[in-house]
Structures are given as C-alpha cells and as structure tokens.
C-alpha positions as CSV (number, residue, x, y, z in Angstrom):
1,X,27.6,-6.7,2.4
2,X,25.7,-3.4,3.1
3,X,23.5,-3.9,0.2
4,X,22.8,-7.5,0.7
5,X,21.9,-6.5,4.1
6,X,19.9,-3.6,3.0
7,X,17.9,-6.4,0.4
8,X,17.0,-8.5,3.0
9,X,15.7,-6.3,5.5
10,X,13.7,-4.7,2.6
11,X,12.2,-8.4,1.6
12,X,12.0,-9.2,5.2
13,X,9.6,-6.0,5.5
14,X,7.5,-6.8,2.7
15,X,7.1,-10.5,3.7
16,X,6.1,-9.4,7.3
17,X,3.3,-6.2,5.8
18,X,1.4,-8.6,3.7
19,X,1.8,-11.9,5.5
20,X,0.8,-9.5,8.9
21,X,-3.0,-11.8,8.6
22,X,-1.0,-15.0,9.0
23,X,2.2,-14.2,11.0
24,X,0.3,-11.7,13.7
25,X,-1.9,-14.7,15.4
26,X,1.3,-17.2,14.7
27,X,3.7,-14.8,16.9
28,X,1.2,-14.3,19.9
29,X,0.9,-18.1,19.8
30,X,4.5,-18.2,19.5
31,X,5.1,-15.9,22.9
32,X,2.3,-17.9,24.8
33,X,3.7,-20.8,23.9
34,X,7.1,-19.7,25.1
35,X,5.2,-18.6,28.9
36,X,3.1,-21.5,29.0
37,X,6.0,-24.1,28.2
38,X,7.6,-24.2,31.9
39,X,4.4,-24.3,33.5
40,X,3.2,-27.6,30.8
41,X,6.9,-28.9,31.5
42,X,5.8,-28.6,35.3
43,X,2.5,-30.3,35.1
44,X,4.1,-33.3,33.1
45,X,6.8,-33.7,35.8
46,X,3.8,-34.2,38.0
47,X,1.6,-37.3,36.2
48,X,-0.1,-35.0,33.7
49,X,-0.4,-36.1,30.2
50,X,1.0,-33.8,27.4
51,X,-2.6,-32.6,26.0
52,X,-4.0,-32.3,29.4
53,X,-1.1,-30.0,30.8
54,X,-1.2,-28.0,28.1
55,X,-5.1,-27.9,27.8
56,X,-5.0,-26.8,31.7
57,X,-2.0,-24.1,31.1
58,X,-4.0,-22.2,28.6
59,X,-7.4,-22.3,30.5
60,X,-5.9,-21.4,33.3
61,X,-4.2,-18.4,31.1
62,X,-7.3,-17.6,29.4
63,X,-9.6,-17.5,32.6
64,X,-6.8,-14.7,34.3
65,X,-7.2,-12.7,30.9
66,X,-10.9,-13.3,31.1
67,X,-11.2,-11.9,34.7
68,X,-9.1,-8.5,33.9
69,X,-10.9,-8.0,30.9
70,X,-13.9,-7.9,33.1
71,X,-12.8,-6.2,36.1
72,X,-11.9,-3.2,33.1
73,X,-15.0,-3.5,31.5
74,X,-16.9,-2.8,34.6
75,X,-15.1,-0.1,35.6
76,X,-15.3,1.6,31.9
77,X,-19.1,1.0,32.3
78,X,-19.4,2.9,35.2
79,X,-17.5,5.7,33.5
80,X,-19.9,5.9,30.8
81,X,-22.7,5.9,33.5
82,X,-21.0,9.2,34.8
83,X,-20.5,10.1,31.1
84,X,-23.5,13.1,30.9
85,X,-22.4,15.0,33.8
86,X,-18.9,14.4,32.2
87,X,-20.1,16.0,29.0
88,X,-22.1,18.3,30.9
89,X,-18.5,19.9,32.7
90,X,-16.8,19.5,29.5
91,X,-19.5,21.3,27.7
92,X,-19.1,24.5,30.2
93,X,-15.1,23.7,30.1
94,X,-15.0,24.5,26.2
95,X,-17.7,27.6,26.3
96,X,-15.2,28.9,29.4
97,X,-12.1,28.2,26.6
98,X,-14.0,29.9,23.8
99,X,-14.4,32.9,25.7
100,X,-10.7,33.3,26.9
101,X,-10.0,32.5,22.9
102,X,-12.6,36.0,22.3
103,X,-11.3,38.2,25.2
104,X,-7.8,37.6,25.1
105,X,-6.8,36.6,21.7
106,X,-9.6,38.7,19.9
107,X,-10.5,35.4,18.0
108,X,-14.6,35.9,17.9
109,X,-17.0,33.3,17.9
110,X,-18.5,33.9,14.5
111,X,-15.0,32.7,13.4
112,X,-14.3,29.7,15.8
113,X,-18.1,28.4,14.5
114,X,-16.6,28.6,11.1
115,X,-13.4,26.7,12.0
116,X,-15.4,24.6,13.7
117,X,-17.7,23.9,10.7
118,X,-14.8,23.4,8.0
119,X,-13.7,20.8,10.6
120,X,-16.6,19.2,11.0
121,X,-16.9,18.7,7.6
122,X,-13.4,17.8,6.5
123,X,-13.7,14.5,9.3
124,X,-17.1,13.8,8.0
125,X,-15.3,11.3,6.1
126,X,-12.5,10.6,8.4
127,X,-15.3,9.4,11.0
128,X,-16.2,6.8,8.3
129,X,-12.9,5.2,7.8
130,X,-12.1,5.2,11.4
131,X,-15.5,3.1,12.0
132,X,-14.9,0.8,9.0
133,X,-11.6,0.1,10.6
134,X,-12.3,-0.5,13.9
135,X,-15.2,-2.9,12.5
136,X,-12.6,-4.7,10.6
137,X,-10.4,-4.5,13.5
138,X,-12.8,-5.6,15.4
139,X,-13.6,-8.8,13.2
140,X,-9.8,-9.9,13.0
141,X,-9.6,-9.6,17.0
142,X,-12.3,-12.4,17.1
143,X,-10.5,-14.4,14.6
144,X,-7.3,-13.7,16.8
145,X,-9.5,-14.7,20.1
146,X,-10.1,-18.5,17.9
147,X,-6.6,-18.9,16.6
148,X,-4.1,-17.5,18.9
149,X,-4.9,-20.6,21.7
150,X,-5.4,-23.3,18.7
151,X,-1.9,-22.2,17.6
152,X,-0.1,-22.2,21.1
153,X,-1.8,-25.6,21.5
154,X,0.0,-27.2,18.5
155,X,3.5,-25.9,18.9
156,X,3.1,-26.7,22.6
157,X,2.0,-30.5,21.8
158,X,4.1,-30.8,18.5
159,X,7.3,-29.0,20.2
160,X,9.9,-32.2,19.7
161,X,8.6,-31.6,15.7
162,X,9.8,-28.1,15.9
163,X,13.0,-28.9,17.9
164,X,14.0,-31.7,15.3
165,X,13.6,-28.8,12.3
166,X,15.5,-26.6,13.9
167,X,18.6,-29.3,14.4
168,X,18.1,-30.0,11.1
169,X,17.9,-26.1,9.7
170,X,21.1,-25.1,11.5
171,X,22.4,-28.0,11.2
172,X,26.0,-26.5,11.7
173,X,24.9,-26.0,15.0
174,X,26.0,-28.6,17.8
175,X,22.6,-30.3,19.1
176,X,23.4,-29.3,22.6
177,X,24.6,-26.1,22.3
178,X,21.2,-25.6,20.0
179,X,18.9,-27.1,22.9
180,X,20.8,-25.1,25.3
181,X,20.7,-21.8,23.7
182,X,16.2,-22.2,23.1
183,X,15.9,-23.7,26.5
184,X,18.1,-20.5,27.7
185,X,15.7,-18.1,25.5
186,X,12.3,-19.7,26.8
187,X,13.6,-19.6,30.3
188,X,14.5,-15.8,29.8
189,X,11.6,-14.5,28.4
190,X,9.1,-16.2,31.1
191,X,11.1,-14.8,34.1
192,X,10.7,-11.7,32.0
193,X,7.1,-11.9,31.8
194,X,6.4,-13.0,34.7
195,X,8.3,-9.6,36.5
196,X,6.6,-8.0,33.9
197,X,3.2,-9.4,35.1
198,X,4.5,-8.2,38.9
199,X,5.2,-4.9,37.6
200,X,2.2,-3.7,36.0
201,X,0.4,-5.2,38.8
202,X,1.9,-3.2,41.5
203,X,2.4,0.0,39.0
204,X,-1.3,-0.4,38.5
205,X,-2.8,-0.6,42.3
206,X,-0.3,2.4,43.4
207,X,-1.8,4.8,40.3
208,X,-5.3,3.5,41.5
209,X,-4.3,4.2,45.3
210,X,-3.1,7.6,44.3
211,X,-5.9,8.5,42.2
212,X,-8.3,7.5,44.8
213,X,-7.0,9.8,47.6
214,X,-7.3,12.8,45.3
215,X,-10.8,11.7,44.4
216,X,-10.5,11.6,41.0
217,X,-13.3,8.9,39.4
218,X,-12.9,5.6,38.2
219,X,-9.3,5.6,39.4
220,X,-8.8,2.1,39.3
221,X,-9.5,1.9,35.5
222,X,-7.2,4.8,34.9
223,X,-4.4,3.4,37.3
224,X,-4.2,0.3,35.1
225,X,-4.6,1.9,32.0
226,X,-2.0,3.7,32.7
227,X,0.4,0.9,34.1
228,X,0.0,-1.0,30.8
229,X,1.0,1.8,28.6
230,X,4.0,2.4,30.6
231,X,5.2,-0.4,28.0
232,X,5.9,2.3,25.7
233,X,8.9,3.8,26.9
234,X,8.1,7.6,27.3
235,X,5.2,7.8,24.8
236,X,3.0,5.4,27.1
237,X,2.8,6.9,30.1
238,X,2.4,11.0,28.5
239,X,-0.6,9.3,26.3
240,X,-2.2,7.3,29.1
241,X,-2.1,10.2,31.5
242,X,-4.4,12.9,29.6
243,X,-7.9,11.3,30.1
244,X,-7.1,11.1,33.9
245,X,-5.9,14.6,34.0
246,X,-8.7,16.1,31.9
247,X,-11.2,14.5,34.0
248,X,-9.8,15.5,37.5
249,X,-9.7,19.3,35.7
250,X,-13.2,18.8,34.5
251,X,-14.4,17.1,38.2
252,X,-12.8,19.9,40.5
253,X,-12.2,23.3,37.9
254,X,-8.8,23.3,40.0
255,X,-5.5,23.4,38.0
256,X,-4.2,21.6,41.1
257,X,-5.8,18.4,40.4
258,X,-4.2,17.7,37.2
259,X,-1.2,18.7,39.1
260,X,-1.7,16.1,41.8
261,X,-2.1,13.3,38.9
262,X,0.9,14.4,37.4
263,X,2.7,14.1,40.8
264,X,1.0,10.7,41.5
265,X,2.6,9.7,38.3
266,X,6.3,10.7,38.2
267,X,6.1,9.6,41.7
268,X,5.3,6.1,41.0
269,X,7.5,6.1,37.5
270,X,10.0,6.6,39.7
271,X,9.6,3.9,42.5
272,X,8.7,2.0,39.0
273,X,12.2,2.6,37.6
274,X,14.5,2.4,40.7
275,X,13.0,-0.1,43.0
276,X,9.7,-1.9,41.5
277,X,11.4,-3.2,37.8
278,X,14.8,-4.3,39.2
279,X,13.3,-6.6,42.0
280,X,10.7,-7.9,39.9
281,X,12.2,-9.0,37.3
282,X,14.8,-10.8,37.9
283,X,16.7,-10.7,34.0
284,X,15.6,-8.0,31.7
285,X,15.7,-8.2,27.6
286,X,18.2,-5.3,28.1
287,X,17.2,-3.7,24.5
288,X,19.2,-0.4,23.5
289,X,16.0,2.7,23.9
290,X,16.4,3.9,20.7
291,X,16.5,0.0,19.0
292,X,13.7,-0.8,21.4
293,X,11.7,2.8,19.9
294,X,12.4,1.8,16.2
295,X,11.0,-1.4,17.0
296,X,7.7,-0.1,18.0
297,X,7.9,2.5,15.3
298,X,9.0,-0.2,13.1
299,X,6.2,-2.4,14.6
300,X,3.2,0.0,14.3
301,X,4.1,0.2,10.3
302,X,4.1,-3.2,9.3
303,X,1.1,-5.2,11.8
304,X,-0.4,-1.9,13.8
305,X,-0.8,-2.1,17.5
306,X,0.0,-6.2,17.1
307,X,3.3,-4.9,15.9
308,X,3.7,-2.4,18.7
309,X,3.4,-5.2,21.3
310,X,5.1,-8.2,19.5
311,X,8.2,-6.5,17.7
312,X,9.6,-5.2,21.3
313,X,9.7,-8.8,22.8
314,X,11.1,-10.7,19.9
315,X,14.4,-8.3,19.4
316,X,15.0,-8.6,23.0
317,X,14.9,-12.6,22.5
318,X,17.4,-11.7,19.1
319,X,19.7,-9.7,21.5
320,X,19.7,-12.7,24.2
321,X,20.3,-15.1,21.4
322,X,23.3,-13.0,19.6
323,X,24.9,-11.8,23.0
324,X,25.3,-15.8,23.6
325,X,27.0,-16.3,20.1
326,X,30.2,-14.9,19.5
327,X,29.5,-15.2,15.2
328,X,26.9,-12.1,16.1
329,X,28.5,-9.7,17.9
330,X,27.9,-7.1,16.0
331,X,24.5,-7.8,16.0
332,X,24.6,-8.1,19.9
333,X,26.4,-4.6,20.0
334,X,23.6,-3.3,17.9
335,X,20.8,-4.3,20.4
336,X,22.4,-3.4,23.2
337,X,23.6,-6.3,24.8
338,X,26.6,-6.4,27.2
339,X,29.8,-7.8,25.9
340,X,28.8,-11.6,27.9
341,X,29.0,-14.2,24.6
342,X,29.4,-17.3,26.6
343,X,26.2,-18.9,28.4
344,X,25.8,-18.2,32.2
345,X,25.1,-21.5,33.1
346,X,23.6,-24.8,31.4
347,X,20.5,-26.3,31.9
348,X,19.9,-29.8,32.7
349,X,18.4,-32.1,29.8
350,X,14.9,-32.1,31.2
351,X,15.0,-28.1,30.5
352,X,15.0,-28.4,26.8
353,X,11.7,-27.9,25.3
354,X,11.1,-31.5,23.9
C-alpha cells in the first residue's frame, strides 16, 4: 500500500511539473469558476440567460482586478518618482555601514571593493537568467490574462457536461450524495473567499493607516502589499515587511521607525488573528500548518508562484471533501480536518451546480 502510494504521488508530481503550461491556467479557471458560480446561479434566478450571467460575472470580476491593479500601479509609480532621493539615502546608508565594517571589525575597504567585485562578477550572469525569466514569465502571464477567463467561461456554461462525467466517473457514488458533496465544496470555498476578500481588505487599510501616522512613504502600497503576503503563513508577512522597514530607516536615520513598523505590524497580525479572520470568514479550509507549508513548498517546486497560490486552496477543498466521507478518514486526519464525516446540512436542488 505504502509503495503504491508512494508511485502515485511520484507520477502525480511528474504529471503536474511538465503539464504545469496546461494545468496552471486550467486550475485558476477552475477556482474562478468555483467564486463566480453562485453569483451566475443568482443572476439566472433573476431572468438572466446562462451566457449573459456568466459574461457579466466575469466582467464585473475582471473590472475589480482591473481597478486594484491600477490603484497599485499608481502608487508604485510614485515610489519610483521618489526613487533618486531613495537611492541617494541608501547610497550614504551603505558608505555609513562600510565604515562601521572598517572601524569596528577591521574589514578595510580595499577588501570590501574586492568582495564586492568578485560579486559583481559572479551575478553577471545570474542578472541574465533572472531577466530571461521574468521575460518569459512575463509572456506566459499574458497568455494566462487570455486563457484563464475563456476557461472559466466554458466550465461555467458547460457545467451540467462536467456534472454528468463526474456521475459517471464515480459512478459508485449515489447521484445525490455526489451533487451534494460539489454543491457543499463550491459553497465552501466562496464564503471562504469572500472572508478572505474582507480580510485582506481591512488587514490592508489598517497597515496603510499605521504607516501613514508614522510618515513613512507610499504607505498605502506597502500596507497592501503586505496584507496579501500574509497568505503565507509566517514567511509572508517577515518578507513583505523589509522594504517598508528599510525605507522608514532610510527616510528618518532613526532605529525607531523600523521599530514603529514592526509594532504597526504584530499589532494588526494580531487583531488579524483573533478578531478580523474569525468574523470574516465565516468557515475556514481548516488545513493542518505544516500540510498547508508543504503545500506551498510543494507548490513553489512544481508550477512556481502559480503553485504557491493554487496548491493551498485545492488541499483545503481535499480536506473538506474527505472530512465529509467516512472511506477517507485518514486522509481527513492527515489535513487536519475535525473528526465531522457526516454533512452539516443539505442543500436544496437548485444549489447543485447544473
């Protein structure tokens, strides 16, 4: 069993590496399409036909992307506006460091210019492949722009196709119990998003307020920079937090600046983890920290950053699909969900996603 388990996971890897081009696009689709579907389900309640609801679902989706996207960009423009009195302080920052480096350590500047040098010329080449990459990565994001909405268009529209193959793959499956359990998992995940959505808003404007009464610049695009890396349990927020911290240390040459930020931070972490996340969203995924760490570990190997922000979602919909199943316990245990393996509630027929 072990090493039939051990086989597939191994296959499963290899399949999901160098199909990453095709599945990547496919699974955003597949999590927009999961979002989207109450709100299409709504409009179609209402008089709309099925194209037209879905057609309005993901403009209306696309046009709130559209509008953070620019309300970042604008704010990242004004930072490089600021950026050569930025450089300027950071210049005078690292001569100030170099100097401490001579007088206290003994390390003289003939021999930082030589580490310096054999550093410079070592990432010669690095700098290369890091441009080549982002130009590729670059390219497949405007692929991903076309194909992600044309994908969560057709499983929206062709959704009673997908139901009837998944009847007929687990066909040991009651029907109802099988309509129940995917109308359970799309109803799930979007109450998940959606407090999601509340969270990082709120986490966002109380970074920016905080950053704007100590005066540190462009606080708003720091405050939600910082929000949305909060996704990444621990990691996240420690990564997201040194460009703020470096540039109130560089904007004040105070120590207790950067120690203000820091405060600012754990402060709202905290109102984040106590009060914000379990009023917002209403039912978590629940995933076990160190499952939901290997996943983004797991995630960043096989499709990148794609796979840091897709694997987390999809094994919290596994553990809310195997702690309603009693055949995967184990599985369930494993994920970290409570010992619950009999649905809450059922949904009425209108629910199912056909």
């Amino acid at each position: 069993m072990f090493i039939q388990g051990l086989q597939i996971a191994v296959y499963g890897s290899l399949i999901l590496y160098f199909g990453r081009t095709l599945f990547v696009p496919l699974s955003f689709a597949l999590l927009i399409s999961f979002v989207l579907y109450p709100v299409c389900h709504w409009l179609e309640r209402k008089g709309f036909g099925r194209m037209t609801a879905i057609v309005v679902s993901i403009t209306g989706l696309m046009l709130a992307a559209l509008l953070i996207v620019f309300l970042l960009i604008n704010q990242f423009f004004g930072f490089v506006e600021e950026w050569p009195l930025i450089s300027d302080k950071l210049a005078v920052a690292i001569n100030e460091f170099r100097l401490f480096l001579e007088n206290s350590w003994g390390f003289s500047m003939a021999a930082q210019n030589r580490v310096l040098a054999s550093i410079t010329e070592q990432s010669g080449s690095a700098i290369v492949q890091v441009l080549r990459h982002l130009f590729s990565a670059s390219a497949f994001s405007l692929v991903m722009l076309i194909l992600v909405p044309v994908y969560a268009v057709l499983i929206l529209y062709y959704r009673k196709t997908w139901m009837l193959v998944l009847t007929r793959i687990f066909s040991s499956e009651k029907k109802e119990k099988l309509h129940e359990m995917i109308a359970l998992t799309i109803q799930s995940y979007y109450s998940f998003i959606k407090g999601m959505a509340i969270v990082y808003l709120i986490v966002g404007v109380l970074n920016s307020v905080g950053l704007l009464l100590l005066g540190v610049p462009h606080a708003i695009l720091f405050g939600f920079i910082v929000a949305v890396l909060t996704f990444i349990p621990y990691v996240g927020i420690i990564i997201g937090s040194l460009l703020p911290i470096a540039m109130a240390w560089i904007t004040f040459d105070s120590v207790w600046y950067p120690v203000g930020v820091v405060a600012i931070f754990t402060f709202v972490q905290y109102l984040e983890a106590n009060i914000i996340f379990p009023l917002a969203v209403s039912r978590k995924l629940n995933v076990n920290t160190l499952i939901m760490l290997l996943a983004i570990f797991a995630g960043g190997i096989l499709w990148g950053m794609a796979g840091m922000i897709l694997f987390v979602p999809f094994v919290g919909i596994a553990r809310l699909i195997a702690g309603h199943n009693p055949r995967w316990k184990t599985l369930a245990l494993i994920l970290g969900a409570k010992e619950d393996w009999k649905f809450p509630h059922s949904f009425d027929e209108d629910q199912t996603p056909v």
